[in-house]
C-alpha positions in Angstrom: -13.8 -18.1 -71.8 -15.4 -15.3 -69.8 -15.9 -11.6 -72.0 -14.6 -8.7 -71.1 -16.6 -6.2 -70.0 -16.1 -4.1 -72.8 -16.6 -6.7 -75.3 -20.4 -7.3 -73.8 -23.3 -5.9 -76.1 -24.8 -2.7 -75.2 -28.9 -3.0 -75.5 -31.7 -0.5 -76.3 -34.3 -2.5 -75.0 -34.6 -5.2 -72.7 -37.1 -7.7 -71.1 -36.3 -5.6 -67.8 -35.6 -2.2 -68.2 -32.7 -0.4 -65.4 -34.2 1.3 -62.8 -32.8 4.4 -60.8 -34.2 3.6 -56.8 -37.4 5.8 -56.6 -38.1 4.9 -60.1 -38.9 8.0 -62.7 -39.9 9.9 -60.3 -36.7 9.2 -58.1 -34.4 10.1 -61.1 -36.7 13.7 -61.2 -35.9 14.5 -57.7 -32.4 13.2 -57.6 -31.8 15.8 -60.5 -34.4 18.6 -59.6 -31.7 18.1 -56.1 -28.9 18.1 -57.6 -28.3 20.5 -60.2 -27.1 23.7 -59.7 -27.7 26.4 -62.7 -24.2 27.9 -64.0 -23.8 31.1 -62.7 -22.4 31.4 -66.8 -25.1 30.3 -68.3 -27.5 32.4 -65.7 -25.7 35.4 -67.0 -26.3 35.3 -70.7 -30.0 34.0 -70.2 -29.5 30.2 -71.6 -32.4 28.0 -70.6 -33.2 25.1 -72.4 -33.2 21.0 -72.4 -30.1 19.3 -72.3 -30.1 14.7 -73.0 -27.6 12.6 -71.9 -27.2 9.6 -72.4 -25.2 6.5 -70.7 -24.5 3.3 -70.3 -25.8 1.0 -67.1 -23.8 -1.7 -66.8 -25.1 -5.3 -65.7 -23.7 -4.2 -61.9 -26.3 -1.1 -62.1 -23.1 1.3 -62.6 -23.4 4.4 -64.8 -20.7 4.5 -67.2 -19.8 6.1 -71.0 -21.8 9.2 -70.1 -22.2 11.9 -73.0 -24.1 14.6 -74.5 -26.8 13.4 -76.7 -28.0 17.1 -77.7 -26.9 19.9 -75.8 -27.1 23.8 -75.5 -23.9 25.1 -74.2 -20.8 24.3 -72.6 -21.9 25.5 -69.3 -25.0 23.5 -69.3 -23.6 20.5 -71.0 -20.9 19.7 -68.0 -23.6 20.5 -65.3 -25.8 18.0 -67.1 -22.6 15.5 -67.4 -21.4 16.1 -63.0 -25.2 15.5 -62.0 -25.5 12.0 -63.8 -22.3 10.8 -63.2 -23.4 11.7 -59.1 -26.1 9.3 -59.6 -26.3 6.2 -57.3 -26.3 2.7 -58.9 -29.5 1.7 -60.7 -31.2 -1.7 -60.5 -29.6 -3.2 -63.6 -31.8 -4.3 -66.9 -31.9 -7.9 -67.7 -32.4 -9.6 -71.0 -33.4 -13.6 -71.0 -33.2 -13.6 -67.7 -29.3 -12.1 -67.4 -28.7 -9.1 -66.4 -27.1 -6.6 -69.6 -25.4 -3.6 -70.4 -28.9 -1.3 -71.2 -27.9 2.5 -73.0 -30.5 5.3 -71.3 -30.9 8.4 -71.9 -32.6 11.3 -69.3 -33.4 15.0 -70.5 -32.6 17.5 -67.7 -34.4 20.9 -68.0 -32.9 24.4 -67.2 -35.3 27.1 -66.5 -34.5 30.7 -65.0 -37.1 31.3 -62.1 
């Protein structure tokens, strides 16, 4: 009988780790491109490093995104839009299968 989806183990590390197209460096650009600073958080000065972490399923999907440490609401749900925008990653495989890998990426606000 075939799993479910959900009922598949979620790994920290794997033989193969996921990777976003581009690599690290992709997944810098893709957010340095993508995020746009709330004009809120602008306002009251709030700069800071926001994780978040997620879920790559065996297909390369992104999925069970959340806040690992945040700084404020504001922030927090820019941080959440720009990784759910991300393409598909190449997914992670374990014993030669590919798995369900947890990752998490910090994304960095700073006021120019």
């Amino acid at each position: 009988m075939e799993s479910s989806p959900s009922d598949e183990p979620v790994f920290f590390i794997v033989d193969t780790m996921p990777e976003f197209p581009g690599g690290d460096e992709g997944v810098r650009r893709f957010i340095a491109q993508t995020v746009r600073y709330p004009v809120e958080a602008q306002k009251k000065g709030i700069q800071g490093r926001v994780y978040v972490s997620f879920v790559i399923d065996r297909h390369g999907k992104i999925g069970e995104v959340k806040i690992a440490k945040g700084i404020d609401f504001y922030i927090d749900n820019e941080a959440l839009r720009v990784v759910r925008s991300m393409p598909d990653w190449t997914p992670g495989s374990h014993n030669g299968k590919p798995v369900k890998v947890t990752y998490t990426v910090p994304i960095i606000f700073v006021l120019q």
